[in-house]
N, C-alpha and C positions, 0 to 999 in steps of 0.2 A: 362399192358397186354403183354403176352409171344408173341414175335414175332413167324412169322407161316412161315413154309420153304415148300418147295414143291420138292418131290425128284421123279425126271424122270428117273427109274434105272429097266435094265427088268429083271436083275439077281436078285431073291428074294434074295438068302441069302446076298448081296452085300446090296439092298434096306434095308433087318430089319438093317444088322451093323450099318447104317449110322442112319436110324430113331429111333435106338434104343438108340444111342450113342445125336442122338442130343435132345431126350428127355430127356435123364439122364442131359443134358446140360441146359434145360430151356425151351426148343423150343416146340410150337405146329406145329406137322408134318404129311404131306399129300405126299402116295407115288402112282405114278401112273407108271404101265408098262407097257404103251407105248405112243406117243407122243401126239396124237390125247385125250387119255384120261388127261394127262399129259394138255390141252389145256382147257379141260371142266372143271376140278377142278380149274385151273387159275380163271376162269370167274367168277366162284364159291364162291372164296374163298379172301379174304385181303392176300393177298401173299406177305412177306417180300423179299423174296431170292427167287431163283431155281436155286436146283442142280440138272445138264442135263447131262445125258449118250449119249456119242456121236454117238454109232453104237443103235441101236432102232429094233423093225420088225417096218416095212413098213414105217415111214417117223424115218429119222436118226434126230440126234440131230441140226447139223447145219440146218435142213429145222424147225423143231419145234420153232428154236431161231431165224431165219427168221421171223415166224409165229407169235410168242412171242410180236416182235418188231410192226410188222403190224398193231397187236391187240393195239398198243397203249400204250404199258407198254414201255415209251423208258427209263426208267428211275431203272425199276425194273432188281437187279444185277442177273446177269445170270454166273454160276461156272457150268466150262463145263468139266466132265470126260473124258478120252482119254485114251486109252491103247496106240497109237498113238506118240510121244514124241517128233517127229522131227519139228523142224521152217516151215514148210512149213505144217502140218497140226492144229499146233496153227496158225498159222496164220491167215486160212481157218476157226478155229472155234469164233478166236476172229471178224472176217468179217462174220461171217455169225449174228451178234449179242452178244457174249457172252465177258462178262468181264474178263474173268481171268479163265485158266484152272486148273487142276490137272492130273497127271499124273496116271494111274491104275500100280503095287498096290501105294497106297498110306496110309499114316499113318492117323488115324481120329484125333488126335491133330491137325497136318496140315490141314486139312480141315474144321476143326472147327476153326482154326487159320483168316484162310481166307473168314468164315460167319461173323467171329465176323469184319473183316475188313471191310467188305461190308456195314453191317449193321449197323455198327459205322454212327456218323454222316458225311452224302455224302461228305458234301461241305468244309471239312476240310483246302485242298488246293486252296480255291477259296478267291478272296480279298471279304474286306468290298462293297468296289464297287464293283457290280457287273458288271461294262464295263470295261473290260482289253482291251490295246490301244498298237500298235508301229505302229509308221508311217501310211499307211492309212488300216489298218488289226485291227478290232474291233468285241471282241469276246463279245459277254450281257450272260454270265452263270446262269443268272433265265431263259429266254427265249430259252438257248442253239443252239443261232443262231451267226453265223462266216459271215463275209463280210470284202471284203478289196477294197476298191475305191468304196464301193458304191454294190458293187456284193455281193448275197448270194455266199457262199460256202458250199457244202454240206458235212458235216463228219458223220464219225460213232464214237459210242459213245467211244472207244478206240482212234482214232484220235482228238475228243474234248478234254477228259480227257489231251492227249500229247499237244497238244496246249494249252489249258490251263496253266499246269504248267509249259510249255518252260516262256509264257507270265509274271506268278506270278516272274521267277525268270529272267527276260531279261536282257540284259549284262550280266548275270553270265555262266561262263562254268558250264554244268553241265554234271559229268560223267555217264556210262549206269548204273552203282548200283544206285546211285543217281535217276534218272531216272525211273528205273526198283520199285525200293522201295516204291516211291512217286507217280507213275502214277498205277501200278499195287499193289500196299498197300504192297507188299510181296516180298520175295526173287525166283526172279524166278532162274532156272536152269542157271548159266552166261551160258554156251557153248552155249546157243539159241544165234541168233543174231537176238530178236523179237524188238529189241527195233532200230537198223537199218534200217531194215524194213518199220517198224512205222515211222520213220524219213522220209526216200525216199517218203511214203505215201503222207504225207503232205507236201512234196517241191513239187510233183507233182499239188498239189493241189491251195498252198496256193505261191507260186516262180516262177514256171513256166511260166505261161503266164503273170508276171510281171515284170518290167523292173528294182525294187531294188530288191535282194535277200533278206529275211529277218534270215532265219536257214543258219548256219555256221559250218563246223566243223572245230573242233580243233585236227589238228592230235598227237592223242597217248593221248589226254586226254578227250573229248568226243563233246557234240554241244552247240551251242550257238547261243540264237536268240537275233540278236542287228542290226542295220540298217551297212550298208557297208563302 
């Protein structure tokens, strides 16, 4: 069965490119323009993916993938458009829910580059066992629940995904292409520093009010999560 994409896009002619392109691809496609309608077809519909325009009328893209998440789809991948391009409002759209953006204009190879990644299978980077372990920080990737000493920790799904594979690869350095490739499936823009960022997120999180460090960096070649 053709997987089903849901495209939140309020520009028509931008809306058919994409749905036009991704049915020539394979894909069953549902375009809504604007976010609220964009919400009812969800509900509606077996949705593989959503590709979400981040400026919208009346509720923008980050409140829809807010919304999105609420509704319980924590799992379902969210590709979020942007005319927007700088680190600080990817950052904002990957916090408000969404997995991974794309820049406006944008090429529909790349974008189709980036459904097929999504939709590939999720758990690619995730071990056999599903309890990843250092010192007292154990992440369960079926249940997508983080605790270290005993504490829930609460992430978003970009901060799981990065913990995650820091976990899969412990002791190893791992550079931000590295990083960037594996957590975000894709090549993103190097000049971002989204993957720094994401780092800082989870020492806040997951270091801070612990007395071992577990994230490390390594300067000029990139982080590493190993005990001290």
């Amino acid at each position: 069965m053709a997987k089903q994409i849901l495209v939140i896009e309020d520009e028509p002619n931008v809306a058919a490119f994409i749905s036009q392109g991704l049915q020539e691809s394979g894909y069953n496609v549902f375009v809504a323009y604007d976010g609220q309608n964009g919400l009812d077809l969800l509900s509606q519909k077996n949705i593989s993916l959503v590709v979400l325009d981040i400026i919208l009328p009346g509720m923008d893209g980050r409140e829809v993938a807010k919304k999105i998440r609420k509704m319980g789809y924590y799992n379902l991948p969210i590709i979020m458009l942007t005319a927007l391009g700088t680190t600080e409002n990817i950052v904002k759209g990957l916090d408000a829910g969404a997995d991974d953006y794309l820049v406006k204009p944008f090429k529909f190879k790349e974008l189709l580059a980036r459904i097929r990644a999504r939709t590939r299978n999720k758990d690619k980077i995730l071990s056999k066992n599903h309890i990843l372990r250092i010192e007292d920080l154990e992440l369960d990737s079926d249940a997508k629940i983080v605790k270290r000493a005993g504490e829930e920790i609460k992430l978003t799904s970009t901060e799981f995904r990065l913990l995650e594979y820091l976990l899969k690869n412990k002791n190893k350095v791992l550079n931000r292409i590295d990083i960037l490739e594996n957590v975000w499936d894709v090549n993103f823009n190097m000049g971002t520093n989204v993957v720094d960022v994401y780092v800082n997120y989870l020492r806040n999180k997951i270091d801070k009010n612990y007395g071992t460090k577990l994230i490390h960096t390594v300067i000029g070649m990139g982080y590493v999560l190993k005990r001290e």
